[in-house]
SERO-4910 file (N, C-alpha, C, O; in steps of 0.05 Angstrom, whole numbers):
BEGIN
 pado doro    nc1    nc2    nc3   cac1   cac2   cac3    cc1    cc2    cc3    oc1    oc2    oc3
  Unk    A   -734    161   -160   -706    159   -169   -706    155   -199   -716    137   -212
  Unk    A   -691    175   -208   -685    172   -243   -668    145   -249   -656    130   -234
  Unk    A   -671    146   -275   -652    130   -285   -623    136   -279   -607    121   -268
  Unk    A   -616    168   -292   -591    173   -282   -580    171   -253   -556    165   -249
  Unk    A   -600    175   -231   -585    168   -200   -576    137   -204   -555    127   -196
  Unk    A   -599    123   -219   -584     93   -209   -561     85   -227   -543     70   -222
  Unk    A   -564    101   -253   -537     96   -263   -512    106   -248   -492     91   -246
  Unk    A   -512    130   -238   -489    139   -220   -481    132   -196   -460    142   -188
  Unk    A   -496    114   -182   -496     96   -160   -482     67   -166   -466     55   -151
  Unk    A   -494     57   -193   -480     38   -196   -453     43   -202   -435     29   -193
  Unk    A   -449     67   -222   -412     70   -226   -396     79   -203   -372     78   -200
  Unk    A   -411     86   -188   -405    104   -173   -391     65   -145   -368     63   -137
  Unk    A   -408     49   -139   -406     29   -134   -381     14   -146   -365      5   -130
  Unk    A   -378     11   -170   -358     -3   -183   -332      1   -178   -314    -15   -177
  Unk    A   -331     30   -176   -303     50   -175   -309     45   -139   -297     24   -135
  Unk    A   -316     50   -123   -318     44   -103   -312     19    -88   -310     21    -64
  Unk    A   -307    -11   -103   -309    -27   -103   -290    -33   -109   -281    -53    -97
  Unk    A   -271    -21   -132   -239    -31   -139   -226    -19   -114   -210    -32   -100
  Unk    A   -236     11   -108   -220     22    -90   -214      1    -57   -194     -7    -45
  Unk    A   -240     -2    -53   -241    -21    -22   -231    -54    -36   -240    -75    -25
  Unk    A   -218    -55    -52   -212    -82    -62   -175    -78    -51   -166    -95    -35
  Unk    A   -161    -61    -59   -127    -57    -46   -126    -27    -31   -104    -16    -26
  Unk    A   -145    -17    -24   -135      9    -14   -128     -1     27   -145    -14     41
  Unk    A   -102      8     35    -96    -10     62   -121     -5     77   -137     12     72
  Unk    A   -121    -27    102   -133    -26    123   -164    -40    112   -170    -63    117
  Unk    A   -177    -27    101   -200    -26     84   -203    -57     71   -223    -71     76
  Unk    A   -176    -66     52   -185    -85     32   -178   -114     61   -175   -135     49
  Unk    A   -175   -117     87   -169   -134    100   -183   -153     93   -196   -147     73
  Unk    A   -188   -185    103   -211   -200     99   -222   -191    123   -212   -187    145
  Unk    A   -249   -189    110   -272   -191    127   -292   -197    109   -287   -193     85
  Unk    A   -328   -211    118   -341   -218    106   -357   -202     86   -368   -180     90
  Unk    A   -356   -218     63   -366   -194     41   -391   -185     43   -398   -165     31
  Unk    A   -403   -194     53   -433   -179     63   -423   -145     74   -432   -124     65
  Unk    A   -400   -150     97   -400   -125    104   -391    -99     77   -401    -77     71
  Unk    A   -359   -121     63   -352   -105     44   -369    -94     27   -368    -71     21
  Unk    A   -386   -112     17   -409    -96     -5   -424    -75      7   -428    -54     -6
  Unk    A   -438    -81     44   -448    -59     43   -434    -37     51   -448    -18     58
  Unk    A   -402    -31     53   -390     -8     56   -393      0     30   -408     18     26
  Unk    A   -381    -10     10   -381      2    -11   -408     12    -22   -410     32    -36
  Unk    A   -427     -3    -17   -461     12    -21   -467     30    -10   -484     45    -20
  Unk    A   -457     33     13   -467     57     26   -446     79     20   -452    103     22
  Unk    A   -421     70     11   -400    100      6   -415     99    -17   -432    116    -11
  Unk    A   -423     91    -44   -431     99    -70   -451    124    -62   -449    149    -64
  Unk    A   -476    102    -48   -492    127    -40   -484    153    -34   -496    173    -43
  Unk    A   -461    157    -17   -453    174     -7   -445    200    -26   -452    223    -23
  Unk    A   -431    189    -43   -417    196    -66   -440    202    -90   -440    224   -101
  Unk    A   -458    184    -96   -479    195   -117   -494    226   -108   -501    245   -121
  Unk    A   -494    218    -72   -514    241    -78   -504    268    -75   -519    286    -67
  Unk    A   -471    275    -83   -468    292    -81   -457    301   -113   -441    319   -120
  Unk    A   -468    286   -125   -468    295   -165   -495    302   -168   -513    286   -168
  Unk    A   -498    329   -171   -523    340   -181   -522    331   -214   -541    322   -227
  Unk    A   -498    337   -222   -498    351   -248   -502    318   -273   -489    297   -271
  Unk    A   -526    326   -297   -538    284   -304   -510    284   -319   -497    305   -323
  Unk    A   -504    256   -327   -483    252   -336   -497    233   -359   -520    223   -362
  Unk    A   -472    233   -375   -484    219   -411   -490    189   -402   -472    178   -388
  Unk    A   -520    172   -410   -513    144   -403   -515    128   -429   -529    135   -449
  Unk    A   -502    109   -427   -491     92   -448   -522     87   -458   -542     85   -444
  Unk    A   -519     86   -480   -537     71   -506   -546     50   -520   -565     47   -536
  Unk    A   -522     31   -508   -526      4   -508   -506    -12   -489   -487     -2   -477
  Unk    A   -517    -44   -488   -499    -69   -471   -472    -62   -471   -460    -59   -450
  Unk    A   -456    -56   -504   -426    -51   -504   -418    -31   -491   -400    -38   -476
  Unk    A   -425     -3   -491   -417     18   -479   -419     17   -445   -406     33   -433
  Unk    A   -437     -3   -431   -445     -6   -407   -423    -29   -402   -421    -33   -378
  Unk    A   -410    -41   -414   -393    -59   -398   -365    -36   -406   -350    -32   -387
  Unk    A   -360    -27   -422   -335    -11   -426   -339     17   -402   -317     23   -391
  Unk    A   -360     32   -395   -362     46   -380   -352     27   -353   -332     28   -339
  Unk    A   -373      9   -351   -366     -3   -325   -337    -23   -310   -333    -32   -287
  Unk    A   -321    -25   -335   -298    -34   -332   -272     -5   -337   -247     -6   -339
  Unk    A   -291     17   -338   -270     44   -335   -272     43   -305   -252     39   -291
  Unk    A   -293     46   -296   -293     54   -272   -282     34   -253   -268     44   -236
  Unk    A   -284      9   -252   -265     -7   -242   -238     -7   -229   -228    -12   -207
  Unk    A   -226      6   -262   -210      3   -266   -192     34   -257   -167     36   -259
  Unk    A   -206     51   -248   -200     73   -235   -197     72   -205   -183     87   -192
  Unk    A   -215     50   -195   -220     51   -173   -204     35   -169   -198     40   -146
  Unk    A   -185      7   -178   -166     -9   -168   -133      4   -170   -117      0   -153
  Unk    A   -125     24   -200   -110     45   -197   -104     60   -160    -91     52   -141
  Unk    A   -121     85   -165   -123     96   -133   -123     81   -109   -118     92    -88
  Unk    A   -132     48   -110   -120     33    -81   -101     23    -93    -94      2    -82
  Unk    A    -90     29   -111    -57     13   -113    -38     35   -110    -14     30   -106
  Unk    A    -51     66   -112    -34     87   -110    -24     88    -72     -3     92    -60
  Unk    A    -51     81    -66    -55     85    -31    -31     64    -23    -13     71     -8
  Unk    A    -32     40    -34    -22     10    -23      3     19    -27     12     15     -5
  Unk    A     22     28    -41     46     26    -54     66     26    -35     82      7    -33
  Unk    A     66     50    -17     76     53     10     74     25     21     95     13     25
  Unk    A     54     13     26     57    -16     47     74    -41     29     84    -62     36
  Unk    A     71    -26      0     81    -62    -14    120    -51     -6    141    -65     -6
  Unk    A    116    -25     -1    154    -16      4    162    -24     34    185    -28     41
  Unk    A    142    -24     47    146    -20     78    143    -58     80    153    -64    102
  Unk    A    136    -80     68    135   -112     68    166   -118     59    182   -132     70
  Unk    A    169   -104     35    194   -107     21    216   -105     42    234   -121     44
  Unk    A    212    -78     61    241    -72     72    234    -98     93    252   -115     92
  Unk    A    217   -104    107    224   -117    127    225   -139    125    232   -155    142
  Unk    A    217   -145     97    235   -182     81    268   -174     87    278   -184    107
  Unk    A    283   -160     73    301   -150     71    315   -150     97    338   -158    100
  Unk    A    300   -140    115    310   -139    143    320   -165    155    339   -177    166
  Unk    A    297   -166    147    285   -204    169    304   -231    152    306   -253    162
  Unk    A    316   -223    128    340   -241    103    367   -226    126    385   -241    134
  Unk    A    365   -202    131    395   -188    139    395   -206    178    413   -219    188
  Unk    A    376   -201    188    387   -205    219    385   -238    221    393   -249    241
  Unk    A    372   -258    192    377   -293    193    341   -288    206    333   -305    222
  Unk    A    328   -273    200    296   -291    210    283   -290    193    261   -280    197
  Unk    A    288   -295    176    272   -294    147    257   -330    150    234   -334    141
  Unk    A    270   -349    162    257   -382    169    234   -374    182    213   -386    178
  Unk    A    235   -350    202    214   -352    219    194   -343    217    184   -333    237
  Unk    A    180   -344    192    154   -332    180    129   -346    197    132   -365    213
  Unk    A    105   -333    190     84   -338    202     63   -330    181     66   -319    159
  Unk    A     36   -338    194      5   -329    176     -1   -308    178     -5   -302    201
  Unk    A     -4   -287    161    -22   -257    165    -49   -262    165    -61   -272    146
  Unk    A    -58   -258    183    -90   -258    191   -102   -246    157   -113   -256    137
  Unk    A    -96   -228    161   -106   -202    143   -100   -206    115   -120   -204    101
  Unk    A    -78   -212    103    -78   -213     75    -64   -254     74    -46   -261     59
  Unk    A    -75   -267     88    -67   -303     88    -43   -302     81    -42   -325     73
  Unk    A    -23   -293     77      4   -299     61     18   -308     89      6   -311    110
  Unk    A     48   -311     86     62   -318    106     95   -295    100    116   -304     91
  Unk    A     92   -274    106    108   -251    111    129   -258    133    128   -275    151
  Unk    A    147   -239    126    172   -236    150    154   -232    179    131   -222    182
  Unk    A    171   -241    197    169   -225    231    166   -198    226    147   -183    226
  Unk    A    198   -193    222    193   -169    215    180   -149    200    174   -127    210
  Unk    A    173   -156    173    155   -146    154    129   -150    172    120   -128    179
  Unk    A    118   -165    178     95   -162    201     92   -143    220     72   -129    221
  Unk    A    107   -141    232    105   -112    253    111    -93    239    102    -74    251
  Unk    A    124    -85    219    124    -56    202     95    -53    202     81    -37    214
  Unk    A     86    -81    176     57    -68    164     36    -55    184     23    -35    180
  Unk    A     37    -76    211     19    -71    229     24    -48    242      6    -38    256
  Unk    A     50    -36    241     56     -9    253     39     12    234     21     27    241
  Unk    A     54      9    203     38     32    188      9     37    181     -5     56    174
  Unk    A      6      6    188    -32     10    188    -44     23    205    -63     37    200
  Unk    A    -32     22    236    -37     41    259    -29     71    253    -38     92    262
  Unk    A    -12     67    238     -1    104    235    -25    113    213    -40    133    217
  Unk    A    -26     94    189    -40    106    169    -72    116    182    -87    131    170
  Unk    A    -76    106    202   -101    111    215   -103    132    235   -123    146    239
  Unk    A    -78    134    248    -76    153    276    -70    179    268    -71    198    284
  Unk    A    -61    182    236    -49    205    224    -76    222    210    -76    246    203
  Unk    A    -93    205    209   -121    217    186   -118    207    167   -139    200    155
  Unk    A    -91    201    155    -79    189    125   -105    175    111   -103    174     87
  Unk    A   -133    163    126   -153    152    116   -172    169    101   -186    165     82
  Unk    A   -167    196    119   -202    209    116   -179    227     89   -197    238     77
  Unk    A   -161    233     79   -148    245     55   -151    226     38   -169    234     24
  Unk    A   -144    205     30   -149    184     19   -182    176      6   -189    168    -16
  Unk    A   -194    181     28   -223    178     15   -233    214      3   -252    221    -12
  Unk    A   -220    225     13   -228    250      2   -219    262    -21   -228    282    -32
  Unk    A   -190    241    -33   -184    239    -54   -199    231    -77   -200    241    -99
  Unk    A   -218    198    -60   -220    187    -83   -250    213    -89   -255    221   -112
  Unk    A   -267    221    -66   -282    241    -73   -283    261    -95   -301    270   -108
  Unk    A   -250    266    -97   -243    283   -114   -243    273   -143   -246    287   -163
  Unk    A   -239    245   -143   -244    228   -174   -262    231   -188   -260    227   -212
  Unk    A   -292    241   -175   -316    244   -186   -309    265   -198   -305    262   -222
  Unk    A   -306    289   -190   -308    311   -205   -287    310   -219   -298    321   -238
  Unk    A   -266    307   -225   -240    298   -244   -252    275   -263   -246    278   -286
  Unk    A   -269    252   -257   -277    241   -281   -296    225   -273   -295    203   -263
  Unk    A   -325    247   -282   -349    242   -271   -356    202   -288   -343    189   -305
  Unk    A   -379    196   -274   -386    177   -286   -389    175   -304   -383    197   -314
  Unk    A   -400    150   -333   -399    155   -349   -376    169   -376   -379    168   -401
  Unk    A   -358    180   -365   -340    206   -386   -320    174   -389   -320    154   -375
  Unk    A   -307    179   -410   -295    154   -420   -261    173   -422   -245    162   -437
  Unk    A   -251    195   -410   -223    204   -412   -203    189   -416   -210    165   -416
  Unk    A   -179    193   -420   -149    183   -425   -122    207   -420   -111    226   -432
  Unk    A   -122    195   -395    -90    204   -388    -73    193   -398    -71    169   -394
  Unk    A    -56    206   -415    -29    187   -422    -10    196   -409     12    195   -420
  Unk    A    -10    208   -382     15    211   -366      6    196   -339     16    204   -317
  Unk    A     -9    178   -339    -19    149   -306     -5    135   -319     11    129   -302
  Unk    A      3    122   -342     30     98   -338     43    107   -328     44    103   -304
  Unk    A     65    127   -344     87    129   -331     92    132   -306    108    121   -292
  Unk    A     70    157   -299     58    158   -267     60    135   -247     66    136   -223
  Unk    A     54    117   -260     38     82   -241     73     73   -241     85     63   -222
  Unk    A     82     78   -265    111     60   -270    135     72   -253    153     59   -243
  Unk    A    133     98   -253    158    107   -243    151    106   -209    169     99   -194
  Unk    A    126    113   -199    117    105   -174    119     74   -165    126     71   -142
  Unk    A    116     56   -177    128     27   -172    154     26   -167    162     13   -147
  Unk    A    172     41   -186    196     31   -186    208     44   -156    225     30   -146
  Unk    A    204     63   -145    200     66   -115    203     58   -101    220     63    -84
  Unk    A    181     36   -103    176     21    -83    204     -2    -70    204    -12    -47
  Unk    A    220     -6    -87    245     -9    -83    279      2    -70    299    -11    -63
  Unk    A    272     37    -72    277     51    -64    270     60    -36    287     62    -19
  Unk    A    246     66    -32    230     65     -6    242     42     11    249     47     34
  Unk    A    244     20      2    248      3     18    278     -5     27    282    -12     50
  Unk    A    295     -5     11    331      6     13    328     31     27    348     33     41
  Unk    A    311     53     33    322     73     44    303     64     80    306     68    104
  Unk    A    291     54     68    277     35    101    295     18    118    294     19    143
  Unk    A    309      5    106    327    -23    111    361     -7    114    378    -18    128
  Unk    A    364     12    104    390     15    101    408     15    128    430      5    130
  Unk    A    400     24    142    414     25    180    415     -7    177    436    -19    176
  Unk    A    401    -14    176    413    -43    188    433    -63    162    452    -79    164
  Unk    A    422    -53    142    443    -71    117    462    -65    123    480    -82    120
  Unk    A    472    -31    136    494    -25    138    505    -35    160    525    -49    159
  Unk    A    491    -30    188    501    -46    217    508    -73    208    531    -81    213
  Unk    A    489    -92    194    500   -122    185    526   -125    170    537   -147    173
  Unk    A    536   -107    157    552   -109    143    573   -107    165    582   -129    173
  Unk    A    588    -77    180    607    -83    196    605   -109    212    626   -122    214
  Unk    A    575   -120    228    582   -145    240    592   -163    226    613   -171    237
  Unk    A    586   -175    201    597   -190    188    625   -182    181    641   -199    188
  Unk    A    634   -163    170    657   -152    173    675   -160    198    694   -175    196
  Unk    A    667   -149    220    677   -164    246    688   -183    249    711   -189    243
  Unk    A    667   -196    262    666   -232    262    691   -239    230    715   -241    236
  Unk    A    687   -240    210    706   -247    192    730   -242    200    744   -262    199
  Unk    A    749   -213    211    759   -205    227    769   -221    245    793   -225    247
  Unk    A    757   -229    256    761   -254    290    765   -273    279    786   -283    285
  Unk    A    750   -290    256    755   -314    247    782   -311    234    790   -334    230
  Unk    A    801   -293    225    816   -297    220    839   -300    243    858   -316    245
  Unk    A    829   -278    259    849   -278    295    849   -308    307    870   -320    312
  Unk    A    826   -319    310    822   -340    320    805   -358    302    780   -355    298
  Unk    A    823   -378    292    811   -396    276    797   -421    292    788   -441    280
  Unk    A    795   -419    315    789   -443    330    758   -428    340    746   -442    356
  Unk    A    747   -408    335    727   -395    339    700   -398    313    698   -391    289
  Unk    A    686   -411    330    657   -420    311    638   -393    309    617   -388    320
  Unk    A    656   -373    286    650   -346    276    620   -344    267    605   -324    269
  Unk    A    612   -372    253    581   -373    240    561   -370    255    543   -355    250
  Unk    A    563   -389    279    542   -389    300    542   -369    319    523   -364    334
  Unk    A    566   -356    318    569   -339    343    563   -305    332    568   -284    345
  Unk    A    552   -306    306    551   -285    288    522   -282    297    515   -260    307
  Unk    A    506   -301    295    474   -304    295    462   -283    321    443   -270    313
  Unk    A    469   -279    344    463   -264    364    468   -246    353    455   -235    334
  Unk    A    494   -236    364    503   -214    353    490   -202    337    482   -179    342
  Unk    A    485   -220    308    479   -197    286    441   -192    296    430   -175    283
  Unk    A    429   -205    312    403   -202    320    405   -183    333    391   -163    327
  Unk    A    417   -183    347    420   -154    379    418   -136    370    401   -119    374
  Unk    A    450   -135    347    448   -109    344    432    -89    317    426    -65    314
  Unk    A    431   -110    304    399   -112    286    373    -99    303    362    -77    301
  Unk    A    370   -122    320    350    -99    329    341    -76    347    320    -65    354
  Unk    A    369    -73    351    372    -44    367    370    -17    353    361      3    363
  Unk    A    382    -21    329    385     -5    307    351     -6    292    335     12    289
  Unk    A    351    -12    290    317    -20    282    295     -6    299    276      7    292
  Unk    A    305    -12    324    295     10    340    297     39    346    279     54    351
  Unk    A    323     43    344    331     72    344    321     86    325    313    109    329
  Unk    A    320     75    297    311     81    271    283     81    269    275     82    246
  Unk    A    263     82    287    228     76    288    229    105    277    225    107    253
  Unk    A    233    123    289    222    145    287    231    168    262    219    190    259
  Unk    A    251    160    247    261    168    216    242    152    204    229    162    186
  Unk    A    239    127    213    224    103    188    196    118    182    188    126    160
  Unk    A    178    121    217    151    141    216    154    165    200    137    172    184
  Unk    A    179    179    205    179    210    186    166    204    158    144    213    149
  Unk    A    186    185    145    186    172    117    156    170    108    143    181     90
  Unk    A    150    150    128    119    132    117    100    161    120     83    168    104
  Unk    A    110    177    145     83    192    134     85    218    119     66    234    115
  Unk    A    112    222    111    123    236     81    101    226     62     82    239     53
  Unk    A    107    200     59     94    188     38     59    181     40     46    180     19
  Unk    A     48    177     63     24    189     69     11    220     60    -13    222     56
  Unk    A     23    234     58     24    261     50     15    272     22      1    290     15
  Unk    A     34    248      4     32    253    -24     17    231    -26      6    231    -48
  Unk    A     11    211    -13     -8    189    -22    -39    206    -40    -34    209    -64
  Unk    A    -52    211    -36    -73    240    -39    -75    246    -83    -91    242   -101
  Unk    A    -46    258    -81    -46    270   -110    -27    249   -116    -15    258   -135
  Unk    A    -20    230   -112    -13    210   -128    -42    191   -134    -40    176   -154
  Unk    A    -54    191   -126    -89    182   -125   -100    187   -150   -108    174   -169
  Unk    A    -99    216   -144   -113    232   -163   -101    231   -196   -113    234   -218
  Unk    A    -70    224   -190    -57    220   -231    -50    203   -230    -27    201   -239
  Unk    A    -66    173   -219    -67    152   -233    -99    149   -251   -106    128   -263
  Unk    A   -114    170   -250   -134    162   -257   -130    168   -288   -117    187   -297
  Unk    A   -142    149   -304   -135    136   -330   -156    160   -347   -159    159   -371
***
């Protein structure tokens, strides 16, 4: 083994290593023994399919600036992958504030936080889709594609991945209003309603008697809507791929 394989194994590791750090499903907790050796064994994977030697740094400085490029490429592309799930948490906060269960949070195994009900069963839905669709094996074949777009070693500069990274964030807000919207809108006539009755009948306890109601029909609509929401997510599964590929810096 040359010097250059182990240099390209190690970059090749690092960028490998941001990526399995937020890319979904992948960055879950589990014990870092295993994580390190996925990512050792994808580097391998990945080194040995660069024939071509690549320039190696010359000294200490150039070896921590190389190795904090590649990092930094590889935490980019799992934030390109993630973006979709931080829209798909968002809507079902949003949801879970609209039908009053927003109190009823709980522990995520997976990322320790304490998320909506609802935001819980989205994520856990799209993690199953993002898996049942292939959406994984494009994703890693993206980041495959990173090597040859910016082999180890090469020190490039896109100046169109900000805007890229920025206007793709701002999305994520969007994504999630166009996720939530059936029911912001169903909540709204209920509340509309009920306001309605409380004025018919003022002897009618409109607040408490809102709470069902707006659950029921919250989540009926929620349901009917599964299968537009799936269109969406795996729209955006789709372009997940070449949005990968022009965040790289």
């Amino acid at each position: 083994m040359t010097e250059n394989d182990v240099f390209v194994w190690m970059m090749a590791f690092v960028r490998t290593g941001g990526l399995f750090a937020l890319i979904p499903v992948f960055s879950a907790r589990m014990p870092v023994a295993v994580r390190i050796g996925l990512a050792a064994f994808f580097a391998w994977v990945v080194a040995g399919t660069l024939k071509a030697p690549v320039a190696l740094p010359t000294d200490l400085g150039g070896l921590v600036v190389v190795t904090f490029h590649e990092l930094v490429i590889g935490l980019l592309m799992g934030m390109g992958a993630r973006l979709i799930f931080y829209a798909i948490e968002l809507a079902g906060a949003i949801i879970s504030t609209e039908l009053g269960l927003s109190m009823s949070s709980q522990i995520d195994p997976l990322s320790q936080s304490s998320p909506s009900p609802i935001g819980l069963a989205m994520f856990q839905c799209a993690a199953l889709l993002f898996l049942l669709s292939g959406a994984h094996h494009y994703v890693l074949r993206a980041f495959l594609r990173s090597f040859e777009i910016s082999p180890p070693g090469t020190m490039g500069f896109n100046t169109n991945a900000g805007e890229v990274f920025v206007r793709n964030t701002g999305n994520i807000f969007l994504l999630a209003v166009q996720i939530s919207a059936p029911v912001i809108a169903v909540n709204f006539v209920v509340t509309l309603t009920f306001a309605i009755l409380g004025k018919a009948a003022p002897s009618m306890n409109v607040f408490a008697e809102s709470f069902s109601a707006r659950i029921l029909v919250g989540m009926t609509i929620l349901g009917l809507t599964v299968g537009v929401t799936a269109q969406l997510v795996l729209s955006e599964f789709r372009r997940t791929p070449e949005l990968m590929l022009r965040l790289i810096p």
